[in-house]
TORKE-220835 format. One line per 5 residues: number of its first residue (from 1); their letters; for each residue x negated, y, z negated of N, C-alpha, C. Coordinates in Angstrom, 1 decimal, padded with zeros to 4 digits, always signed. Example, Ala and Ser with C-alpha at 12.3 -4.5 7.8 and 13.67 -1.06 7.14 Angstrom:
% TORKE-220835
1) as) -013.2,-005.7,-007.8,-012.3,-004.5,-007.8,-013.2,-003.3,-007.8 ~ -012.8,-002.2,-007.1,-013.7,-001.1,-007.1,-012.9,+000.0,-007.9
***
This chain:
% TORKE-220835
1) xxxxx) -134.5,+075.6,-131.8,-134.9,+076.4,-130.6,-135.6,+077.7,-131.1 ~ -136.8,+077.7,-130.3,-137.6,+079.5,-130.5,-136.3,+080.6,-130.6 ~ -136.8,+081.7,-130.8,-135.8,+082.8,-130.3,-136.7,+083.5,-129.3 ~ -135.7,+083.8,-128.5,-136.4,+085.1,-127.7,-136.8,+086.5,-127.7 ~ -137.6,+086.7,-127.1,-138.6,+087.9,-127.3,-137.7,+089.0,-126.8
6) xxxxx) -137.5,+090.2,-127.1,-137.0,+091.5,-126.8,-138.0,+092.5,-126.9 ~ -137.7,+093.3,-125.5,-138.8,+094.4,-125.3,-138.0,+095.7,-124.7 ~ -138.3,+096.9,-125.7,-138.1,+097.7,-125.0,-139.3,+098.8,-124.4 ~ -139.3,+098.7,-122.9,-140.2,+099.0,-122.1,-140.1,+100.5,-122.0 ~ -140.6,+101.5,-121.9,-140.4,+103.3,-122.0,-141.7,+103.5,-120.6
11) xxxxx) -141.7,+104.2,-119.5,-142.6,+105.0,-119.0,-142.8,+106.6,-119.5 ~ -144.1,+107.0,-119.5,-144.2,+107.9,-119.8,-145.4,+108.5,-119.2 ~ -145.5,+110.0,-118.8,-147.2,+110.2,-118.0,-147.1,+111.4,-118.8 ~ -148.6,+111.4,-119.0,-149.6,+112.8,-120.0,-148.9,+114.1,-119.0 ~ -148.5,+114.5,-119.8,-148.0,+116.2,-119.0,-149.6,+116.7,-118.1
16) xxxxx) -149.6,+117.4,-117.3,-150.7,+117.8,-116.9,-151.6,+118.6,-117.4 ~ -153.0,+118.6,-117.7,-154.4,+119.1,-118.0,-154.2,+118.6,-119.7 ~ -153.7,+118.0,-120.1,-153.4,+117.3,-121.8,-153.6,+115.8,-121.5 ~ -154.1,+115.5,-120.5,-154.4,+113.8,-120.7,-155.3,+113.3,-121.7 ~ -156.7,+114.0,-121.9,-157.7,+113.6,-123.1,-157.2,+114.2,-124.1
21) xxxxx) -156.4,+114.9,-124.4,-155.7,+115.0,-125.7,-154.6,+114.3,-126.0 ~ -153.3,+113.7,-125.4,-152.8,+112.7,-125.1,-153.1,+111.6,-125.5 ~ -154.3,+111.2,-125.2,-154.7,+109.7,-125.2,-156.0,+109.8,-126.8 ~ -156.2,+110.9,-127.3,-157.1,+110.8,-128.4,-155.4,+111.0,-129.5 ~ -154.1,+112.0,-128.9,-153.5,+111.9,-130.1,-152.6,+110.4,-130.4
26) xxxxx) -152.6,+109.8,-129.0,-151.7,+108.8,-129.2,-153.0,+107.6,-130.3 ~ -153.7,+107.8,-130.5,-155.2,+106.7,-130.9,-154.9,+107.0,-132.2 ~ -155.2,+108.3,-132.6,-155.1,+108.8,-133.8,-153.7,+108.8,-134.5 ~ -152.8,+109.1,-133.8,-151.5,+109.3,-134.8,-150.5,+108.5,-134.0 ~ -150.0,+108.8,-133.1,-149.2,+108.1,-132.0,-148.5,+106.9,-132.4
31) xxxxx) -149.9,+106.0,-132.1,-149.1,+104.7,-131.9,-149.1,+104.3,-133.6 ~ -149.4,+104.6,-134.5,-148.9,+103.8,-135.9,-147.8,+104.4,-136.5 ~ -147.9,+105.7,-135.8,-146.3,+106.5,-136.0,-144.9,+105.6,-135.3 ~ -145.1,+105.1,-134.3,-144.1,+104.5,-133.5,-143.8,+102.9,-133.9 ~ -145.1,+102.4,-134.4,-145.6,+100.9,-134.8,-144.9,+101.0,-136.2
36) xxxxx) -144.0,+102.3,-137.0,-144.1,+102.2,-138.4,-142.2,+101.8,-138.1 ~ -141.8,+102.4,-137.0,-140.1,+102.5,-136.8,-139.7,+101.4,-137.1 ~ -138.2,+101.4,-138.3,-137.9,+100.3,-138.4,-137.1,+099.3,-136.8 ~ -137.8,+097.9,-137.2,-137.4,+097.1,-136.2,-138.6,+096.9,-134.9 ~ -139.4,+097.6,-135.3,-140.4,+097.3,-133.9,-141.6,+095.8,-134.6
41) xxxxx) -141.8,+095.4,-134.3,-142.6,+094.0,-134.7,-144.1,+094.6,-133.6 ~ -143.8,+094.9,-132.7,-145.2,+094.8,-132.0,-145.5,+096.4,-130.8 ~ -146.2,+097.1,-131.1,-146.4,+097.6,-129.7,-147.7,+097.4,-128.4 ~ -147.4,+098.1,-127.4,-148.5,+097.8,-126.6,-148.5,+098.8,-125.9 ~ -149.5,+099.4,-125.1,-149.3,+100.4,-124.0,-150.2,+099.8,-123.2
46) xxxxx) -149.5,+100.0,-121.8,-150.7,+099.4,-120.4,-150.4,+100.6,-119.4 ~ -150.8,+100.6,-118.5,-151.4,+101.4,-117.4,-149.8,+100.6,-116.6 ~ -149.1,+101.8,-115.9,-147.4,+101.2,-115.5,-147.8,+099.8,-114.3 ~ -147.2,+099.2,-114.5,-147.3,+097.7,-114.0,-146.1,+097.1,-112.7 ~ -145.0,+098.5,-112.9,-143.8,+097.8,-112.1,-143.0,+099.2,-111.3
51) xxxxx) -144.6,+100.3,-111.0,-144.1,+101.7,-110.4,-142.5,+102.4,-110.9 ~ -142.7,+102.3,-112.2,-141.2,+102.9,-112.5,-141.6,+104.4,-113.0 ~ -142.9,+104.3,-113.2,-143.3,+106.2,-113.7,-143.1,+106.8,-112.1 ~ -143.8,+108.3,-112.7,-143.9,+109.3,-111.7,-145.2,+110.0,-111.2 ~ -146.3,+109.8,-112.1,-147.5,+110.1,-111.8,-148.3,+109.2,-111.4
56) xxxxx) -149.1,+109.0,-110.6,-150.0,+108.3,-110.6,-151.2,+108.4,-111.0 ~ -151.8,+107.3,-111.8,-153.1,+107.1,-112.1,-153.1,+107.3,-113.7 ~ -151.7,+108.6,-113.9,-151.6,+109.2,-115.6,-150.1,+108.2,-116.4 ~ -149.6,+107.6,-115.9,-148.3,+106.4,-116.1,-149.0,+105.5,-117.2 ~ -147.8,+105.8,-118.3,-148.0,+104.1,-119.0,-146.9,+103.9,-119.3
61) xxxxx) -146.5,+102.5,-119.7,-145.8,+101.8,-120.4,-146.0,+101.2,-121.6 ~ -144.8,+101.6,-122.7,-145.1,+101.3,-123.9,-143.9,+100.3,-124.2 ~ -145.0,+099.2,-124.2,-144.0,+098.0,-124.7,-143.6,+097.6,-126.2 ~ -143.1,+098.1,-126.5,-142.0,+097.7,-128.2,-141.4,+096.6,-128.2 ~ -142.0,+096.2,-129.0,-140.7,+094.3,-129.2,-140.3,+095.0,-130.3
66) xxxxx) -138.9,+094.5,-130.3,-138.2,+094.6,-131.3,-137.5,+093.7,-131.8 ~ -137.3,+093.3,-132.7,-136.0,+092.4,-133.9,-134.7,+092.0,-133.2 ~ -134.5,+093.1,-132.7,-133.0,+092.6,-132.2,-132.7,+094.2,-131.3 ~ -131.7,+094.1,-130.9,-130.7,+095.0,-130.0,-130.2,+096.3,-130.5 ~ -130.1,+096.0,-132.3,-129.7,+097.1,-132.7,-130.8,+097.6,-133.5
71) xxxxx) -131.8,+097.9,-132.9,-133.2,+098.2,-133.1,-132.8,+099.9,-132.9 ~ -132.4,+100.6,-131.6,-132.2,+101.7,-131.1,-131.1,+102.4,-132.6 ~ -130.2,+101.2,-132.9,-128.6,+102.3,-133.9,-130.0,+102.6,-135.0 ~ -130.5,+101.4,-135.5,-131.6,+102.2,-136.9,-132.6,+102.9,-137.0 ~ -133.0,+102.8,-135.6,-134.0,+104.5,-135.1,-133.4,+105.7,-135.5
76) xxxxx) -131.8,+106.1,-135.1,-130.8,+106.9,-134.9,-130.8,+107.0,-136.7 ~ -130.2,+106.2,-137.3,-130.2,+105.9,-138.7,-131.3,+106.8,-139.8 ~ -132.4,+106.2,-139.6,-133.6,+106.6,-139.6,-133.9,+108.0,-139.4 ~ -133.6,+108.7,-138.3,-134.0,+109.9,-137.9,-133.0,+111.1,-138.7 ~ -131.3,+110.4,-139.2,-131.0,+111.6,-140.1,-131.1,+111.4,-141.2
81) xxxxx) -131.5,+110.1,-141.8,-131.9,+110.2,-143.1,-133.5,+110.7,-143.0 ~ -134.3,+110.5,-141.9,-135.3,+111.3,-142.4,-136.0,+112.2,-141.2 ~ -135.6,+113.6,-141.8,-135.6,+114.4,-139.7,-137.6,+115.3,-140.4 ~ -138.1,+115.2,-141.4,-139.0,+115.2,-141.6,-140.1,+114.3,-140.9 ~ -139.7,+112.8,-141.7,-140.7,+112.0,-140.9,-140.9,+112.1,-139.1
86) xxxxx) -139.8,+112.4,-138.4,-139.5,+112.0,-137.0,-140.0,+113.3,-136.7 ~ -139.6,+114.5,-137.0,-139.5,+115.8,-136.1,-141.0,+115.6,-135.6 ~ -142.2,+116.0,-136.7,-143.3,+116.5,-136.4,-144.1,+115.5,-134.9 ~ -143.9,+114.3,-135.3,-144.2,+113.5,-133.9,-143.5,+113.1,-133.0 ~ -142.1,+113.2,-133.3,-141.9,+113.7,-131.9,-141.7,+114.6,-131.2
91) xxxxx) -142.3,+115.9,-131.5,-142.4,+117.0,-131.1,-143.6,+116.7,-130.4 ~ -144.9,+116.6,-130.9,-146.0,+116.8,-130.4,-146.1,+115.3,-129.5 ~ -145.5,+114.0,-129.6,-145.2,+113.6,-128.2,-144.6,+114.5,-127.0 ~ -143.5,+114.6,-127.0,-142.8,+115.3,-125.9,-143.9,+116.6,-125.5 ~ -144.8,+117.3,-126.3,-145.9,+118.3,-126.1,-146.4,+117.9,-124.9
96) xxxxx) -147.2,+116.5,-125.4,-148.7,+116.0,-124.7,-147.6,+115.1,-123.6 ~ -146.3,+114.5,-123.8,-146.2,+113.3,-122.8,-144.8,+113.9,-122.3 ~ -144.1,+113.0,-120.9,-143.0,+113.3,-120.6,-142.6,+112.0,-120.1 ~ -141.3,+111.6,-121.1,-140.6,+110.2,-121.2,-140.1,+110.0,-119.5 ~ -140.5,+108.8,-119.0,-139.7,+108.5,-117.7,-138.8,+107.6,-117.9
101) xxxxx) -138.3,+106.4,-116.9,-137.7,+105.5,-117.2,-137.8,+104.8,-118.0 ~ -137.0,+103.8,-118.4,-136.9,+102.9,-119.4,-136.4,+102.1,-118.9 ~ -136.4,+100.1,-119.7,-136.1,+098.9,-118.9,-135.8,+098.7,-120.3 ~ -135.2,+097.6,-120.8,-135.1,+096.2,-121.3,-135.6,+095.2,-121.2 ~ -136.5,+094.3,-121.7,-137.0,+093.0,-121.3,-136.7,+091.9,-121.9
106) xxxxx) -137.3,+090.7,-121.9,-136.8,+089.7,-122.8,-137.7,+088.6,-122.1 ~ -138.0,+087.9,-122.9,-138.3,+086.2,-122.7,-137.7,+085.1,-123.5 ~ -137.4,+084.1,-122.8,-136.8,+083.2,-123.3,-137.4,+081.9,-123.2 ~ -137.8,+081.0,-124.6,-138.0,+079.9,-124.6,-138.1,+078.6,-123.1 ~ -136.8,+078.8,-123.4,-136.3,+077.7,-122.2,-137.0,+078.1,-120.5
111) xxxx) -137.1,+079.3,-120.3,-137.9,+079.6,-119.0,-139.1,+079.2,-119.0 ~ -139.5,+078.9,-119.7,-141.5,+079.2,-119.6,-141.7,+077.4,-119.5 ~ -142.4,+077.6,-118.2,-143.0,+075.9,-117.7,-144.2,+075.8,-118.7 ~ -144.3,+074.7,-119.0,-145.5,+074.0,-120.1,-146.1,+073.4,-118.6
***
C-alpha cells in the first residue's frame, strides 16, 4: 500500500506596505531556507484557497509535506542545536510576514477514485 501524504498548511499575509519586499525576500532566501528544515520533502505557496488568512488579496498558504508527524519535535531539535541557522530568518520572516492559522492535511491512497 502507498503511504499517505502529510501537510502542514501555515497562513500567512505580507505585513502592510512590505508586500514587494516580502515576495522578492521569500524568492531569494525564504523558501530554500524553509525547503532546507529537517523533514520537509516538498514546499509550495498558493494564494489562500480555504479563507483561513486575514487579509485579502495579500494571504498565502504555505504548504510543507512532511515525512511524518514528528516533523514539528525536529524543527524544535534543530532550532537549539542550531539558534544561528534559525534566528536570522526567522526574524526577518516575522519582519516582512504575519503567521495566521494553521491546518493539518493529509491524503490517503485509498480515497482517490482512479
Amino acid at each position: 500500500m502507498e503511504k499517505f501524504r502529510l501537510f502542514w498548511v501555515n497562513t500567512a499575509s505580507s505585513r502592510p506596505g512590505k508586500h514587494g519586499e516580502a515576495a522578492k525576500w521569500w524568492r531569494e532566501t525564504g523558501q530554500a531556507f524553509f525547503e532546507s528544515l529537517p523533514g520537509v520533502k516538498s514546499l509550495q505557496v498558493f494564494a489562500v484557497q480555504f479563507n483561513l488568512g486575514r487579509r485579502p488579496n495579500q494571504n498565502y498558504e504555505f504548504w510543507f509535506e512532511f515525512d511524518d508527524y514528528a516533523v514539528l519535535d525536529k524543527w524544535d531539535e534543530d532550532i537549539m542545536a542550531n539558534p544561528e541557522k534559525h534566528g536570522p530568518p526567522n526574524r526577518k520572516f516575522r519582519e516582512l510576514f504575519e503567521w495566521g492559522p494553521s491546518r493539518f492535511m493529509g491524503d490517503w491512497p485509498e480515497s482517490l477514485i482512479d
